[in-house]
PDB file of N, CA, C and O in Angstrom:
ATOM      1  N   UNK A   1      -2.168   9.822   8.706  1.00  0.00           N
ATOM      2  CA  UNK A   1      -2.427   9.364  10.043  1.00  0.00           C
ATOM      3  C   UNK A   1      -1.156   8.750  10.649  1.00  0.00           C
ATOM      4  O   UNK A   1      -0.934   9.154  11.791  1.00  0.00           O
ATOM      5  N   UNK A   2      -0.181   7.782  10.109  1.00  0.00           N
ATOM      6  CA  UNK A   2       0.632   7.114  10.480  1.00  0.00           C
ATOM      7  C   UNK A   2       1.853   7.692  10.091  1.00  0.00           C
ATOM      8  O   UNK A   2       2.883   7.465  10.725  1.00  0.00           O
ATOM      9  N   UNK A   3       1.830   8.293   9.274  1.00  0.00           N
ATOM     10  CA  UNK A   3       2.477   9.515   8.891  1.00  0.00           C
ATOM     11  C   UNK A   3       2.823  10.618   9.579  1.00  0.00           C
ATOM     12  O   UNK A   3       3.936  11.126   9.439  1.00  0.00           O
ATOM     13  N   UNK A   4       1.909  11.102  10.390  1.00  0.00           N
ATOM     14  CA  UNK A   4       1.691  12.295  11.491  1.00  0.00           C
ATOM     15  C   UNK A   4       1.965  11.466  12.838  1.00  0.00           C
ATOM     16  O   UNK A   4       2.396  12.023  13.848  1.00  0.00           O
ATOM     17  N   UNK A   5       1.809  10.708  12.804  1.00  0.00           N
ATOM     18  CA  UNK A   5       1.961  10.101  14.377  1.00  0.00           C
ATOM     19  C   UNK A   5       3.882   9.910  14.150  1.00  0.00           C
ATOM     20  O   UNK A   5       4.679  10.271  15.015  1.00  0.00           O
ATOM     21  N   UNK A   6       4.255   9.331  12.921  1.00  0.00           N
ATOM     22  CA  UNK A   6       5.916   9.322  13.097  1.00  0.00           C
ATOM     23  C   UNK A   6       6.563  10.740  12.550  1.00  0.00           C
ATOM     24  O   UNK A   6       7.657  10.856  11.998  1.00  0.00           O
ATOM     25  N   UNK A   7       5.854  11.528  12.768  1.00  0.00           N
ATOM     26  CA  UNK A   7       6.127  13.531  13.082  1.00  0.00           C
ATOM     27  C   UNK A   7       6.797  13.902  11.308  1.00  0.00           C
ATOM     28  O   UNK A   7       7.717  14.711  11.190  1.00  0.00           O
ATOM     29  N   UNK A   8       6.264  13.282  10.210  1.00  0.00           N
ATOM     30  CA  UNK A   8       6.269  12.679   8.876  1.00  0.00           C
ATOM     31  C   UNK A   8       5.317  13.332   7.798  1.00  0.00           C
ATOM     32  O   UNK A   8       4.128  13.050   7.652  1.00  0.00           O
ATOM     33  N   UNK A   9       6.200  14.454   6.908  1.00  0.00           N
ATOM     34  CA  UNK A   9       5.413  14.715   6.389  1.00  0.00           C
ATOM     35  C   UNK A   9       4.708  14.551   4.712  1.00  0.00           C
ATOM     36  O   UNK A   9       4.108  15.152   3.821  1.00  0.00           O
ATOM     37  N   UNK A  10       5.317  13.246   5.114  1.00  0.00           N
ATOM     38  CA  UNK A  10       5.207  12.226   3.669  1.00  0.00           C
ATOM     39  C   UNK A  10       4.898  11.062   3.640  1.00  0.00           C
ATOM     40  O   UNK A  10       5.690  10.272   4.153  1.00  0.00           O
ATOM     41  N   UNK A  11       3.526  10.492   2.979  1.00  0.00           N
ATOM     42  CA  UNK A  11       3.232   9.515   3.421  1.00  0.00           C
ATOM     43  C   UNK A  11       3.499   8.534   2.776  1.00  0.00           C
ATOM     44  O   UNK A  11       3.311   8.694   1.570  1.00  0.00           O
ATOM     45  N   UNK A  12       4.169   6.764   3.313  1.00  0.00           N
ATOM     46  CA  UNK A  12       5.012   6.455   2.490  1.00  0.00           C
ATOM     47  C   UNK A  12       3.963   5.199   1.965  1.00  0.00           C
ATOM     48  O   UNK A  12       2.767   5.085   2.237  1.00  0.00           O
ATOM     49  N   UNK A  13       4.795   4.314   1.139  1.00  0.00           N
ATOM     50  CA  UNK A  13       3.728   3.104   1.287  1.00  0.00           C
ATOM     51  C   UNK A  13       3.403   2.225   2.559  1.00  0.00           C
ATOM     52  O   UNK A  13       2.407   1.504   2.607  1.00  0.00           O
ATOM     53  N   UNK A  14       4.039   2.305   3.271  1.00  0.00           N
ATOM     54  CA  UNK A  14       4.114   1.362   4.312  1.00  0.00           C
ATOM     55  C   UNK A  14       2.636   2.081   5.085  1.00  0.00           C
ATOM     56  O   UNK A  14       1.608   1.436   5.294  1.00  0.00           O
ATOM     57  N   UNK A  15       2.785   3.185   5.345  1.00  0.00           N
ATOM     58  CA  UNK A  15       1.680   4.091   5.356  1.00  0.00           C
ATOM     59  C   UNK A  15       0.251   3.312   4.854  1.00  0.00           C
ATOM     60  O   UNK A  15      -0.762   3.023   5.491  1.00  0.00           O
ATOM     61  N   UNK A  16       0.569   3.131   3.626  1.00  0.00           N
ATOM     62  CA  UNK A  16      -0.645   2.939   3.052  1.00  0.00           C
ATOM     63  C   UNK A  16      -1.171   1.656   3.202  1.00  0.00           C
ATOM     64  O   UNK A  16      -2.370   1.411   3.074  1.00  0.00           O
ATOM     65  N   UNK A  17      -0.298   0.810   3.473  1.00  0.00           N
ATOM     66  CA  UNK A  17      -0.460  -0.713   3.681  1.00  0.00           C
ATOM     67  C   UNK A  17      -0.990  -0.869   4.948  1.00  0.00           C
ATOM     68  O   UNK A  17      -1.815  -1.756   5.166  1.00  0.00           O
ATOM     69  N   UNK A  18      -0.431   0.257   6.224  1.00  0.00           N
ATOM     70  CA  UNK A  18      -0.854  -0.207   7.516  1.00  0.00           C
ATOM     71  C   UNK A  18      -2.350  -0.338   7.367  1.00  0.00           C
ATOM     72  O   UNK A  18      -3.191  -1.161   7.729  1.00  0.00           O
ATOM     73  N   UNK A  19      -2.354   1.048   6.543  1.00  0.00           N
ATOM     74  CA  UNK A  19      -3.942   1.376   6.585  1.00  0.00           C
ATOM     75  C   UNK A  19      -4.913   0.295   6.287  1.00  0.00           C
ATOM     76  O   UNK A  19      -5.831  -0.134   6.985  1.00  0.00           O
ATOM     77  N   UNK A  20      -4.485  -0.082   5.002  1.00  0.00           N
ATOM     78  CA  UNK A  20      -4.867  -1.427   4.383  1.00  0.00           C
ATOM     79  C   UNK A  20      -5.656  -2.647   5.071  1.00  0.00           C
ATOM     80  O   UNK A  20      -6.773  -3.113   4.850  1.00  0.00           O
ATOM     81  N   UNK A  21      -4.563  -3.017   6.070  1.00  0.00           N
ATOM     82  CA  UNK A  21      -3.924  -4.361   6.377  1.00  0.00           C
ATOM     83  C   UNK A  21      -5.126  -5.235   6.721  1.00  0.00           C
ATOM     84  O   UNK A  21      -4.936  -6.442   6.873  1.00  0.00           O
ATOM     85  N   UNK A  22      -6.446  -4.678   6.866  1.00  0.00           N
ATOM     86  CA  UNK A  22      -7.708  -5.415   7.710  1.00  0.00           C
ATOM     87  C   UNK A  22      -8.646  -6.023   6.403  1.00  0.00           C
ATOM     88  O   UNK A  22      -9.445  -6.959   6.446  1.00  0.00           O
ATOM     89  N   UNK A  23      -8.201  -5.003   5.004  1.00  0.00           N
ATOM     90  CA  UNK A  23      -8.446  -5.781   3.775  1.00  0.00           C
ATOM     91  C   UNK A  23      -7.376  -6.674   3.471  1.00  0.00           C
ATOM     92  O   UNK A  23      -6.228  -6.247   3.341  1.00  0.00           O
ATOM     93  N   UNK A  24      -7.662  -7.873   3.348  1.00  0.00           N
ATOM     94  CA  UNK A  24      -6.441  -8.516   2.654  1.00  0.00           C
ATOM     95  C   UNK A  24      -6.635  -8.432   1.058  1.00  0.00           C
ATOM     96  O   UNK A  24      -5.588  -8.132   0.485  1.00  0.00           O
ATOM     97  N   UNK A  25      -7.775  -8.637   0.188  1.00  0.00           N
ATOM     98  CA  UNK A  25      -7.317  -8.332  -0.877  1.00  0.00           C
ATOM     99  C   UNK A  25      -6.807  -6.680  -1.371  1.00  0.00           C
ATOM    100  O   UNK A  25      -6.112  -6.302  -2.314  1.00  0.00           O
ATOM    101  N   UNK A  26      -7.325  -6.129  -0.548  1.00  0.00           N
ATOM    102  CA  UNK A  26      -6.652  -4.107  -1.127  1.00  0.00           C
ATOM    103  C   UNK A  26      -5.168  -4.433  -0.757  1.00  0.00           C
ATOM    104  O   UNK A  26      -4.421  -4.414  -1.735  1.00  0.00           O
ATOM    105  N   UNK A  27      -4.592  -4.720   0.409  1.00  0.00           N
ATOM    106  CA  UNK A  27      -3.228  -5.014   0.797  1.00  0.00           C
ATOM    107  C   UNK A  27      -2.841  -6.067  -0.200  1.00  0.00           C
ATOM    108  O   UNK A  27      -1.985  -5.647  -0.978  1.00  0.00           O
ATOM    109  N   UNK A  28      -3.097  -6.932  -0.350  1.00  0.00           N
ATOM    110  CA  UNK A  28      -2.931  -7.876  -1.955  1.00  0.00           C
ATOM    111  C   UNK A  28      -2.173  -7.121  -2.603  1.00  0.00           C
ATOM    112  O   UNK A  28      -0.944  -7.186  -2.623  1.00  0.00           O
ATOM    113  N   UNK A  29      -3.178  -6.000  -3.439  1.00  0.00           N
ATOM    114  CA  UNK A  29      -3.503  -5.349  -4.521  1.00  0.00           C
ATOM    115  C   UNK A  29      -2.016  -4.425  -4.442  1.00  0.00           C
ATOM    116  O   UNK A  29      -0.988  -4.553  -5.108  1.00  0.00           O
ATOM    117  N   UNK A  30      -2.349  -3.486  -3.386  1.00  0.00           N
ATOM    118  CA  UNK A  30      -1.230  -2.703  -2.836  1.00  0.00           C
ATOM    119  C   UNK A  30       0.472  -3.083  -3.234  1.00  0.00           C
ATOM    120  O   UNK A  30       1.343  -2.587  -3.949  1.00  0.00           O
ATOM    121  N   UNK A  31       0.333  -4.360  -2.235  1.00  0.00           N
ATOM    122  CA  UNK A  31       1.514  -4.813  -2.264  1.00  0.00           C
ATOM    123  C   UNK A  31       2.377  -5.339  -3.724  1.00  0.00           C
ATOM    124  O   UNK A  31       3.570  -5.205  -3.993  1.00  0.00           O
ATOM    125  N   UNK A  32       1.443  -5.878  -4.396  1.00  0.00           N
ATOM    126  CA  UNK A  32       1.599  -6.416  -5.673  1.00  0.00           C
ATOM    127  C   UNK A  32       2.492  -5.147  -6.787  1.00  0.00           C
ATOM    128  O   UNK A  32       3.510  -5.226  -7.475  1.00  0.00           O
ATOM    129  N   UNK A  33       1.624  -4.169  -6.545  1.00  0.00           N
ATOM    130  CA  UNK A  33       1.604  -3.074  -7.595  1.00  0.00           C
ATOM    131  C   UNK A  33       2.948  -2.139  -6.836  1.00  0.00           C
ATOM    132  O   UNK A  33       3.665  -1.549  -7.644  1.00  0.00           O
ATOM    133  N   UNK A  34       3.195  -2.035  -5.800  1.00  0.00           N
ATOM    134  CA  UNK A  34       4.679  -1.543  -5.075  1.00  0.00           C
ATOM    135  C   UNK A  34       5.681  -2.153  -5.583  1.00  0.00           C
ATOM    136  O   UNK A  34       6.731  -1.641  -5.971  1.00  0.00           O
ATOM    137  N   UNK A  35       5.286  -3.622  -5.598  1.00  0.00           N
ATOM    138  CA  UNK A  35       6.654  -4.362  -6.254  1.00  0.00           C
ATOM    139  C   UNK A  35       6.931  -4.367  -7.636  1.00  0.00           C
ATOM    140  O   UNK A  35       8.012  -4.769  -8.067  1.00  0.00           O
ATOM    141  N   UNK A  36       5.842  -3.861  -8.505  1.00  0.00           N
ATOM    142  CA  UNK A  36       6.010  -3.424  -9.988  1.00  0.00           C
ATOM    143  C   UNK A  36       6.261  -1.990  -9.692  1.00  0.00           C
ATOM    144  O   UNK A  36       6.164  -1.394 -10.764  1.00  0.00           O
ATOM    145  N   UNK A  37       6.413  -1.540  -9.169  1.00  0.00           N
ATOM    146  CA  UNK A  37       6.890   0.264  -9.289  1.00  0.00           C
ATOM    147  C   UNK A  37       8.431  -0.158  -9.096  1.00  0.00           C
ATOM    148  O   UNK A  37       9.392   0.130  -9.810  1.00  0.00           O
ATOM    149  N   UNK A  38       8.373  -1.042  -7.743  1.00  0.00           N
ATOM    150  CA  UNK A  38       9.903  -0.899  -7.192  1.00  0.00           C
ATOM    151  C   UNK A  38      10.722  -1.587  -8.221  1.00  0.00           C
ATOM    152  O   UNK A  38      11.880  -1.196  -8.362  1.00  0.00           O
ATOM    153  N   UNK A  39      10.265  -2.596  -8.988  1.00  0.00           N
ATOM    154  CA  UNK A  39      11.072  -3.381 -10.315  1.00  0.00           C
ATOM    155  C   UNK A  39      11.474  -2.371 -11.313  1.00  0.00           C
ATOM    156  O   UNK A  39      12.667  -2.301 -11.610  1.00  0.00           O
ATOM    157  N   UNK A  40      10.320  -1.306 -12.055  1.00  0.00           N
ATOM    158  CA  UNK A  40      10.103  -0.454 -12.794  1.00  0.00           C
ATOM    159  C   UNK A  40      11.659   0.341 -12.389  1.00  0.00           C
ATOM    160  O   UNK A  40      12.737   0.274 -12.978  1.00  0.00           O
ATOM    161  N   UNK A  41      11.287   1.053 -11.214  1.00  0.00           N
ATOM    162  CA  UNK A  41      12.459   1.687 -10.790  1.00  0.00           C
ATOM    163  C   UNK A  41      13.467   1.518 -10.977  1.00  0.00           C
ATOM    164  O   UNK A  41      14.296   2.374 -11.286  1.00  0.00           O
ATOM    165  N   UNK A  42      13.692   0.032 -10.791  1.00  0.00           N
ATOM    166  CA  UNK A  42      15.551  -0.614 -10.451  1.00  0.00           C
ATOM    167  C   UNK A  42      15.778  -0.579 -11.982  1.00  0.00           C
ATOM    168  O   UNK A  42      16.842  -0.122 -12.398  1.00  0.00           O
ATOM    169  N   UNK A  43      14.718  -1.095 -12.956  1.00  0.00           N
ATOM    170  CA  UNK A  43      15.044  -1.247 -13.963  1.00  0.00           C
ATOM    171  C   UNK A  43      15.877   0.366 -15.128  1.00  0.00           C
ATOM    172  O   UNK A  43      16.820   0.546 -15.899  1.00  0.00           O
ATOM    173  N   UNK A  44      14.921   1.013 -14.619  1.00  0.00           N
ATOM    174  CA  UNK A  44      15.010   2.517 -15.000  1.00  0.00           C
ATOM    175  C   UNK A  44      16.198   2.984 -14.652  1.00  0.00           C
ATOM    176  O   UNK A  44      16.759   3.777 -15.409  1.00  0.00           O
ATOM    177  N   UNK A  45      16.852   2.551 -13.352  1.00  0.00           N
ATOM    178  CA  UNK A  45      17.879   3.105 -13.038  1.00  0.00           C
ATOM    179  C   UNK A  45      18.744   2.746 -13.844  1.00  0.00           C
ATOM    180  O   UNK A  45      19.288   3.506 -14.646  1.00  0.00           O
ATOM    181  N   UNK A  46      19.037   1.202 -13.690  1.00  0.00           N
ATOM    182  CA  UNK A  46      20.278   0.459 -14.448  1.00  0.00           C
ATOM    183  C   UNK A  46      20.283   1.119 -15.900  1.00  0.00           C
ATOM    184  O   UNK A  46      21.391   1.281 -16.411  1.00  0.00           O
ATOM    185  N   UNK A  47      19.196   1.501 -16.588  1.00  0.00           N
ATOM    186  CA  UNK A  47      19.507   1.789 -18.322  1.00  0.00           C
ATOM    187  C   UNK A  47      20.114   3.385 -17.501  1.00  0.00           C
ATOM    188  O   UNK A  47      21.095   3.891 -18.047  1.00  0.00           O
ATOM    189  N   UNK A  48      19.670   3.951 -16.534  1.00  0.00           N
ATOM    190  CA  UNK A  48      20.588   5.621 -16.849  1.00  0.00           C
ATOM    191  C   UNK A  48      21.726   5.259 -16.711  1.00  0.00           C
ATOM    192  O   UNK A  48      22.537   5.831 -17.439  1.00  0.00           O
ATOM    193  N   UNK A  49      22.328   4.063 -15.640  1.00  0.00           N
ATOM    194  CA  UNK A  49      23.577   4.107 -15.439  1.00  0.00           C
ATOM    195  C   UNK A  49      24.334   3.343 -16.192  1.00  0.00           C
ATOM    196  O   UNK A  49      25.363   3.134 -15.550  1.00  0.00           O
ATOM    197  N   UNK A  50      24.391   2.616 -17.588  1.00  0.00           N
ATOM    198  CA  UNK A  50      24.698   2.319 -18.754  1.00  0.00           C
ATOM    199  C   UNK A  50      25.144   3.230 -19.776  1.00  0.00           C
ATOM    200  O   UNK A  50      26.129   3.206 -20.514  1.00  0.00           O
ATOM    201  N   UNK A  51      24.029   4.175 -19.625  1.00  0.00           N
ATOM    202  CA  UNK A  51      23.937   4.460 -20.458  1.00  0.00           C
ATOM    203  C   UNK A  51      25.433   5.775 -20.806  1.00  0.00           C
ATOM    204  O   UNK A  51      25.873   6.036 -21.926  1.00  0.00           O
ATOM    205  N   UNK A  52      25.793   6.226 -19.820  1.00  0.00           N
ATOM    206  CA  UNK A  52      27.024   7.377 -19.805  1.00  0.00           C
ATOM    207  C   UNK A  52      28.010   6.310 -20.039  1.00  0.00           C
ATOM    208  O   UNK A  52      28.897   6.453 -20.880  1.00  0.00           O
ATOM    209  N   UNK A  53      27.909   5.425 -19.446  1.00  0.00           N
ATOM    210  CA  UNK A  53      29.200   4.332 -20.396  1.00  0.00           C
ATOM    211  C   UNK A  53      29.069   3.630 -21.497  1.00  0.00           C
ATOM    212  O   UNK A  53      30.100   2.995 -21.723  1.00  0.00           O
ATOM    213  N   UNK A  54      28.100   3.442 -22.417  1.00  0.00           N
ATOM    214  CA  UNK A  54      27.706   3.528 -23.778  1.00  0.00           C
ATOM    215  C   UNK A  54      28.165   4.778 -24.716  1.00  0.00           C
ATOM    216  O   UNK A  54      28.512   4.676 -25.892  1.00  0.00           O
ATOM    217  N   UNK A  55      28.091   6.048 -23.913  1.00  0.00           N
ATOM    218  CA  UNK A  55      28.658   6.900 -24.689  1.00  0.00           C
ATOM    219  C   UNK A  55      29.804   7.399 -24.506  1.00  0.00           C
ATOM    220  O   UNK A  55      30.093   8.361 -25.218  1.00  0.00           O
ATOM    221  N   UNK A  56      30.920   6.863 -23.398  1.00  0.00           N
ATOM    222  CA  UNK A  56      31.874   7.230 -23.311  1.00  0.00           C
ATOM    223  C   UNK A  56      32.758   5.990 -24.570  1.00  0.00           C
ATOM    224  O   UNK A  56      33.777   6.247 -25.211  1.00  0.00           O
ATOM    225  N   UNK A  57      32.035   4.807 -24.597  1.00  0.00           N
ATOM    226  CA  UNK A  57      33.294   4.030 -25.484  1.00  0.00           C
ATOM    227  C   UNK A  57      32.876   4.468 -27.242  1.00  0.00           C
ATOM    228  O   UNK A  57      33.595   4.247 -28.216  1.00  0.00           O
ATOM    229  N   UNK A  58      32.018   4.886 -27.243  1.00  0.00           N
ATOM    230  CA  UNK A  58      31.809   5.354 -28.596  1.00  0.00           C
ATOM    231  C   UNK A  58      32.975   6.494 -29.118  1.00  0.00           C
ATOM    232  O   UNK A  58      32.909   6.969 -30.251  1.00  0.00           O
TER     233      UNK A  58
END
């Protein structure tokens, strides 16, 4: 819906939150669990990008 209105053919979280927003605990819920993906992520990244310089000093 909010997705198609910004001519979008991917719907993002923000998307999903607008939708949300009239529950506050689902938007709670939502929001909570985005910021464990988005941690997950950063974290995930930093070990790939270690990790080619772990095996270059070996």
């Amino acid at each position: 819906m909010f997705a198609r209105h910004a001519k979008r053919s991917t719907v993002t979280t923000e998307d999903v939150k607008l939708l949300a927003r009239r529950n506050n605990s689902l938007l709670k819920y939502i929001t909570e669990k985005n910021e464990e993906i988005a941690q997950l992520n950063l974290k995930g990244k930093a070990k790939k990008k270690r990790k080619p310089e772990d095996e270059s000093r070996s």
